[in-house]
C-alpha positions in Angstrom: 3.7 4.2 14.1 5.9 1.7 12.2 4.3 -1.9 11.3 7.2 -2.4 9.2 9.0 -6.1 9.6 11.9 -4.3 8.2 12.2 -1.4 10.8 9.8 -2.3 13.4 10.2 0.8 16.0 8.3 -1.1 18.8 10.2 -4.0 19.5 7.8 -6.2 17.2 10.2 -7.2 15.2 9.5 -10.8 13.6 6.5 -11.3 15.1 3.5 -9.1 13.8 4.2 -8.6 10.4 4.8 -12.4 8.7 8.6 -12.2 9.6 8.9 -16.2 10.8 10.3 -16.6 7.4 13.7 -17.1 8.2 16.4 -18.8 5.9 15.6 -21.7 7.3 11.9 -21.9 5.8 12.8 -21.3 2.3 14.2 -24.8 0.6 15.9 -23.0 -2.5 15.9 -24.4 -5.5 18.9 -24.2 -8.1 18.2 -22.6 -11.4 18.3 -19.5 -13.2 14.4 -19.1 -14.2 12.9 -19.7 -10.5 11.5 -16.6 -10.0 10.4 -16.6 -6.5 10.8 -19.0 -3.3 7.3 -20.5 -3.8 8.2 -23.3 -0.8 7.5 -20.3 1.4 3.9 -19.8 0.5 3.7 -23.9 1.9 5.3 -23.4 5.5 2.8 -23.3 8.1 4.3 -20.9 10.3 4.7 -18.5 7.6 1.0 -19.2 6.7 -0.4 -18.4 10.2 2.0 -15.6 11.0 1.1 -13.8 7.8 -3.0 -14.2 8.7 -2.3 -13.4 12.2 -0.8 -9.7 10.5 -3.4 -8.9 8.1 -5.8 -9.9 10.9 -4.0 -7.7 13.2 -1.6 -5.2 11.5 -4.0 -4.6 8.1 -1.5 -5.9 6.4 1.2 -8.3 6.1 4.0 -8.7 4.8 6.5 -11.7 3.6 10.6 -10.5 3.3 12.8 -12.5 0.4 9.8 -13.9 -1.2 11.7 -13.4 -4.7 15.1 -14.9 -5.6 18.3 -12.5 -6.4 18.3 -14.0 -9.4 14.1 -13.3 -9.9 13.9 -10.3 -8.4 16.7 -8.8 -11.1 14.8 -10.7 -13.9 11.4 -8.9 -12.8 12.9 -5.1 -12.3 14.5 -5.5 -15.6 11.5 -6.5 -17.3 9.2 -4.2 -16.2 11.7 -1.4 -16.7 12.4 -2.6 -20.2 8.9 -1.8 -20.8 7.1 1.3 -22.1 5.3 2.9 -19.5 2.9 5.7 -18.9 2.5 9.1 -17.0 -0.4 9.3 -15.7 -1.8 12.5 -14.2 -5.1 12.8 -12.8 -7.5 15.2 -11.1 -10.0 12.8 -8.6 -11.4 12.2 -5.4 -9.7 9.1 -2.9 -12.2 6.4 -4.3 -10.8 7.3 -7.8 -13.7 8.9 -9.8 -15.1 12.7 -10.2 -17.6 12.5 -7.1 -21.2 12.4 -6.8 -22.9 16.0 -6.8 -26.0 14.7 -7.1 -25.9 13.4 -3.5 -23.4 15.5 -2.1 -22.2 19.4 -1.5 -19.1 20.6 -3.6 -17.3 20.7 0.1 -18.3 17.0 1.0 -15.5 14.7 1.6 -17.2 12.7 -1.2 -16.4 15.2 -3.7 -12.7 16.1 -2.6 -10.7 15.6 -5.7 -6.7 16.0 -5.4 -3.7 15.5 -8.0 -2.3 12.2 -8.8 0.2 11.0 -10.7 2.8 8.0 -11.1 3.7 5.7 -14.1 2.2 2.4 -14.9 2.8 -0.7 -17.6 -0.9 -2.2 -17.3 -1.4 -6.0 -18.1 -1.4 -5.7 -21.7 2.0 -4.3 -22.2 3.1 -7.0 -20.0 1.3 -9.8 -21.7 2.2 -7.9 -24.9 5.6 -6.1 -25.0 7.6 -8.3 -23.1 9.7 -11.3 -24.1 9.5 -13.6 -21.4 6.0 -12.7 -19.7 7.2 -12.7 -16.1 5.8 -10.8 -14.5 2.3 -12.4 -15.7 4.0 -15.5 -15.0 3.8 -15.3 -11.2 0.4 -14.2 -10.9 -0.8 -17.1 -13.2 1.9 -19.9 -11.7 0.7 -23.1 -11.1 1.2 -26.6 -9.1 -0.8 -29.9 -8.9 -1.8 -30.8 -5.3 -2.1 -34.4 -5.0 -3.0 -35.6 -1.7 -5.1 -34.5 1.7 -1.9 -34.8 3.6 -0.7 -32.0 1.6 -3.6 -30.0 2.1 -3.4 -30.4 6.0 0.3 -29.4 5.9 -1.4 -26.2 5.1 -2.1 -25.2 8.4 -6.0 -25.4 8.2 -7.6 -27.8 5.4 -11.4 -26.6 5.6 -9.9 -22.9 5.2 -9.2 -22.0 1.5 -11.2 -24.2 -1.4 -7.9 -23.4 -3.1 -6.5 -26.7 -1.0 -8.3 -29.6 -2.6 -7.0 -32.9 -2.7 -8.4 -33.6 -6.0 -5.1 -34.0 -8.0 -6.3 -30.3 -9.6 -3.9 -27.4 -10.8 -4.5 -24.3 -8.5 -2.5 -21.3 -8.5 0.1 -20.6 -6.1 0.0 -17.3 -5.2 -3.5 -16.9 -5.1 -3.9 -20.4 -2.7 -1.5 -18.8 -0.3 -3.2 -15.2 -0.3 -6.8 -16.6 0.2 -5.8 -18.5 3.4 -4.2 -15.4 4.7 -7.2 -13.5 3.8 -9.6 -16.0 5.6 -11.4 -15.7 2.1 -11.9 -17.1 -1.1 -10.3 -15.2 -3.2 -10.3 -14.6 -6.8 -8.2 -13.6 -10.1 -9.3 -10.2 -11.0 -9.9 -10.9 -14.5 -9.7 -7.0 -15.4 -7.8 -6.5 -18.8 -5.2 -3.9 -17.6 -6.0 -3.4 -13.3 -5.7 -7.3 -12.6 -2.0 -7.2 -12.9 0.2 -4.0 -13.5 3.9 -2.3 -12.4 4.1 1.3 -11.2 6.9 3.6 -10.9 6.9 6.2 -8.7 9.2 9.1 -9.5 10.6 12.4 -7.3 8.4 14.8 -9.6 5.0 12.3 -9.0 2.6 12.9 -6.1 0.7 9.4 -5.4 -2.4 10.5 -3.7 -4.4 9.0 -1.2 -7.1 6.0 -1.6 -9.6 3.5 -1.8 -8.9 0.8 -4.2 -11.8 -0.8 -6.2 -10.2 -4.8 -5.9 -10.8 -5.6 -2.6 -7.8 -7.3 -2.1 -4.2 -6.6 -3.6 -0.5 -8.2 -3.1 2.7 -5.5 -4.3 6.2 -7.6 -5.1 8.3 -4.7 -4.3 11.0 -4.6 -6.6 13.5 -1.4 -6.3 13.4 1.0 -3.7 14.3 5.0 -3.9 17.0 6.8 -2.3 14.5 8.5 0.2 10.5 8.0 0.8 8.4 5.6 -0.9 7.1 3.9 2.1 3.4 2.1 2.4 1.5 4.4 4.2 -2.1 3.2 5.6 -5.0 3.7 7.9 -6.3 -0.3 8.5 -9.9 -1.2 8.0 -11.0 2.5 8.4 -14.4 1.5 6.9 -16.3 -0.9 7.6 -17.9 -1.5 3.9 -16.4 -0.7 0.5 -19.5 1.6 0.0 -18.8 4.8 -1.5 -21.5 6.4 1.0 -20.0 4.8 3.8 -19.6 7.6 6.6 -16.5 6.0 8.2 -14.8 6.6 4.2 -15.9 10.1 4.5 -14.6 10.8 7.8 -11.0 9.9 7.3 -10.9 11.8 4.0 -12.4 14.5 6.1 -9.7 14.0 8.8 -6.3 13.4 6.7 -6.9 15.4 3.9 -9.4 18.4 4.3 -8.8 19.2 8.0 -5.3 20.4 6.7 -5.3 23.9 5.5 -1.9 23.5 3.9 -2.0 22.0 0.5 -5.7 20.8 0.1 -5.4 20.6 -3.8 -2.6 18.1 -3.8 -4.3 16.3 -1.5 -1.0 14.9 -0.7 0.0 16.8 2.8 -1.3 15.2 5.8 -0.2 15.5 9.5 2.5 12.9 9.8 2.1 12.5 13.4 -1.7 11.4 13.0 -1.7 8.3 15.0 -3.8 6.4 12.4 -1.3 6.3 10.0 0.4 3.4 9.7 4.0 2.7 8.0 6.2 0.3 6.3 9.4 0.6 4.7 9.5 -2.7 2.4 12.4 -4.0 1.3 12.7 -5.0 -2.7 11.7 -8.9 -2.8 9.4 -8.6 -0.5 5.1 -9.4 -1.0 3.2 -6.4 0.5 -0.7 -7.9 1.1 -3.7 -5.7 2.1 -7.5 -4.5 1.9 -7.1 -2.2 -0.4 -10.9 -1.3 -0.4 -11.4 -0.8 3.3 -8.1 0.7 3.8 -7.1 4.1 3.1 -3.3 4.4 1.6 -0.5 5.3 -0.3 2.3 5.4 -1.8 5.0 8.0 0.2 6.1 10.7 -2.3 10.0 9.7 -2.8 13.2 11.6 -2.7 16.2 11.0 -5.4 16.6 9.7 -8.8 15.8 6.0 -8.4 12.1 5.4 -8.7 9.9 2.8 -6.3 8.7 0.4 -8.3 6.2 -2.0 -7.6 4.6 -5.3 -9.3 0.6 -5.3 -8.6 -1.4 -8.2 -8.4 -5.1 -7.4 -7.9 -8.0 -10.0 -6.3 -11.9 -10.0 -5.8 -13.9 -12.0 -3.4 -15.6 -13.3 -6.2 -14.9 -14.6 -10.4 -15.1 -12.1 -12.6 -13.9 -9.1 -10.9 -13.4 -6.0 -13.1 -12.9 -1.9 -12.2 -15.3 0.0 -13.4 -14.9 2.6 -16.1 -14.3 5.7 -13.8 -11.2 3.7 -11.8 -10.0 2.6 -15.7 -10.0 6.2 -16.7 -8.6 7.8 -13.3 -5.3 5.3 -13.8 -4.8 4.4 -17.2 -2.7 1.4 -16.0 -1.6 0.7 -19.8 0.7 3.1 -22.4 -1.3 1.3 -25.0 -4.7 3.5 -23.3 -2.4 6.7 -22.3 -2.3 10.1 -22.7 1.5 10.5 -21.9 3.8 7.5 -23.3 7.1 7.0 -22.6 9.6 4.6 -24.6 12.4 3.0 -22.9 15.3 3.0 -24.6 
């Protein structure tokens, strides 16, 4: 079943995926260094489509959010960067299991190969010129008035909206009244902001995330695959013992006799799964914690490549050292590095 606003195979085109972002709700600004169309994150029919999809769908997502001009700038800093290969051995909420609590055949204890590439936070902060990409997850405005706030769509919604003449941060504002939540900056030194690159030879498995929330700026797509693959709030908690977690693990992965070690050969016609093809430019936003998803596997030698942005329903979110070690978002904490020439 495709949710895609790109390819919508039902018809739905523009209407349940955030897709009432037409040219005509992006006022462009001229320059060079404007990253992304930041007057769309402001129109209120973009705002209540793109709730009404997460709400809906599980996910939403908002086309041409970047600029030509900022979507080249962002590809060509994350690829300038080093990067690494990360290859991993662990079970879908991305840690070595519990069998203290649970049989060595439990879904809780189903461990499966991942790997993909990744530039955590610290290379980006670090090892590139401009800072970019850390730009747009940190970008600011002053909001000045109530009128603004109501223009907003719902001005008791998001404490992001104040009329208080305070700095708040773009991106974030516009996520947390899509979310229906207040949401928050991970603060996490290397998972609250990082790029993968997903390659022909990598296998991206399925999962949980830890951050309850996360946004992906889809910068370059591959020649084949690569598509966001999802099962929507499949559980109903983020709860590691949750049975509803356990089932669908039990029910994508396990039930399938074929290639249980990869974990990464499922039955494509299950009619939970969910995907979208996203075009580059585009904001992907999700649960990441009670939705179980993936990266496609791709085809070709272009890789997918992705710019994460991370968020927790409180301050001071941080993974915990079993996710750290099972990604190893940054070359700087890898195994595997790889310098780009």
């Amino acid at each position: 079943m495709s949710l895609s606003n790109e390819d919508d195979h039902n018809g739905q085109h523009g209407k349940n995926n955030c897709d009432a972002n037409d040219n005509r709700n992006a006022t462009r600004k001229s320059g060079s260094q404007r990253l992304l169309n930041w007057s769309m994150l402001e129109d209120p029919v973009i705002l209540e489509s793109c709730r009404t999809s997460l709400r809906e769908n599980g996910a939403m997502v908002l086309r041409d959010l970047a600029t030509p001009d900022g979507l080249e700038k962002l590809k060509a800093e994350v690829l300038s960067a080093p990067y690494n290969e990360s290859k991993q051995y662990y079970t879908p909420w991305q840690d070595q299991g519990d069998l203290a609590n649970y049989a060595a055949s439990h879904p809780r204890n189903f461990r499966m190969h991942s790997s993909a590439a990744f530039v955590g936070r610290k290379t980006l902060e670090e090892k590139t010129g401009d800072r970019l990409c850390v730009s747009v997850y940190n970008e600011k405005e002053t909001r000045c008035g109530i009128e603004e706030k109501k223009s907003c769509g719902n001005e008791n919604s998001n404490a992001n909206y104040n009329g208080n003449g305070n700095e708040t941060n773009r991106l974030l504002r516009f996520l947390s009244f899509v979310a229906d939540k207040q949401l928050y900056q991970s603060v996490d030194e290397n998972g609250s902001i990082y790029s993968y690159r997903i390659h022909s030879e990598h296998n991206p498995a399925w999962h949980f995330d830890e951050s309850p929330y996360t946004a992906i700026l889809y910068l370059e797509n591959p020649e084949g695959g690569g598509e966001f693959e999802y099962v929507p709030w499949c559980r109903p908690t983020t709860s590691k013992d949750d049975p509803k977690g356990h089932e669908i693990v039990q029910r994508l992965l396990m039930n399938n006799d074929e290639d249980k070690e990869s974990g990464g050969t499922y039955s494509n016609d299950d009619p939970l799964v969910k995907r979208i093809d996203i075009e580059p430019g585009s904001l992907l936003f999700f649960n990441g914690s009670k939705s179980f998803h993936r990266a496609a596997s791709i085809t070709g030698s272009t890789p997918r490549v992705g710019l994460v942005f991370t968020f927790g329903l409180s301050e001071g979110f941080v993974n915990s050292d079993s996710v750290k070690n099972s990604n190893e978002w940054d070359p700087r904490d890898a195994t595997c590095l790889v310098n780009q020439e």
